[in-house]
C-alpha positions as CSV (number, residue, x, y, z in Angstrom):
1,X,1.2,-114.8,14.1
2,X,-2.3,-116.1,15.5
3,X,-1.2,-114.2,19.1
4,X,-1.3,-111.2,17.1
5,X,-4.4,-111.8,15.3
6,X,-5.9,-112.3,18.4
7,X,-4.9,-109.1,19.9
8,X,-6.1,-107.6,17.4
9,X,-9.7,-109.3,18.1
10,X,-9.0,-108.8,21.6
11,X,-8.4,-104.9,21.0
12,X,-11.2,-104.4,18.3
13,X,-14.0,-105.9,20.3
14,X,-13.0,-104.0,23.4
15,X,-12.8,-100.9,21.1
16,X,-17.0,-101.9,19.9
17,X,-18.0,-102.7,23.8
18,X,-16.4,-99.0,24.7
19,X,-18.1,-97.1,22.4
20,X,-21.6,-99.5,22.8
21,X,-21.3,-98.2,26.3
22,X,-20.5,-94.6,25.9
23,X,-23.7,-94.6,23.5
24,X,-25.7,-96.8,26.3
25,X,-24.6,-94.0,29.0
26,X,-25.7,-91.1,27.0
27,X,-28.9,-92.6,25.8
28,X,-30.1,-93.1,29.5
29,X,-28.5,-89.2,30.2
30,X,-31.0,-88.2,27.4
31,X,-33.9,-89.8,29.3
32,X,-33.1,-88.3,32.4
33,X,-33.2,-84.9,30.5
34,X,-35.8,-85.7,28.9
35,X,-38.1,-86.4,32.5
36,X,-36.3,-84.1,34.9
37,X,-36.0,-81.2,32.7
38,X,-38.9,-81.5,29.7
39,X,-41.4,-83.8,31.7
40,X,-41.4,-86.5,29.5
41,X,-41.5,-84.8,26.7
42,X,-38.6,-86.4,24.8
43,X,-39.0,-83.8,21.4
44,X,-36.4,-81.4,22.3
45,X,-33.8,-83.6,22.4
46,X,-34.9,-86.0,19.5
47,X,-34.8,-83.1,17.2
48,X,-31.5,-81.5,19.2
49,X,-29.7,-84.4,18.5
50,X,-30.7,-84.7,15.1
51,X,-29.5,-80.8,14.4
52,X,-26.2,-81.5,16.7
53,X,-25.6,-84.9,14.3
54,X,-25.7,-83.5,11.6
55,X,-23.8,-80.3,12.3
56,X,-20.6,-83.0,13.5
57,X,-21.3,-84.6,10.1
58,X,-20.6,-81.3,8.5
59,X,-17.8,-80.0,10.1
60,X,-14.7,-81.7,9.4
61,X,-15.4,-81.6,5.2
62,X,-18.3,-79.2,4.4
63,X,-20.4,-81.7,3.4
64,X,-23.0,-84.4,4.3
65,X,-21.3,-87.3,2.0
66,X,-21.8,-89.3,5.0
67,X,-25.1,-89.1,5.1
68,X,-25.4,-91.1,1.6
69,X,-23.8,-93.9,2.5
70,X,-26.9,-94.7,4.5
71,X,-28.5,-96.1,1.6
């Protein structure tokens, strides 16, 4: 019974480390953009992945629910 539990650990933490470097990866992606293509200036893709966010939030249910449970 504590193997198990422990795999489970095991399997959620490497499922939080994948996704924190997925998120790492694109971030630094987004900075490259930002220089190569937009010379620094890092407000095209703020505001495009604000827009893109929030149209993946809307998608699957035609709504923003998930957007309340900020607060």
């Amino acid at each position: 019974m504590k193997m198990k539990k422990f795999l489970i650990l095991v399997r959620q933490f490497s499922i939080a480390i994948g996704i924190l470097l997925i998120w790492r990866g694109l971030w630094y992606m987004l900075d490259y953009v930002d220089r190569v293509i937009f010379n620094g200036n890092n407000i095209f893709t703020v505001v495009g992945g604000v827009v893109i966010g929030i149209v993946i939030l809307y998608l699957p249910d035609h709504d923003l629910k998930e957007l309340g449970k900020l607060y």
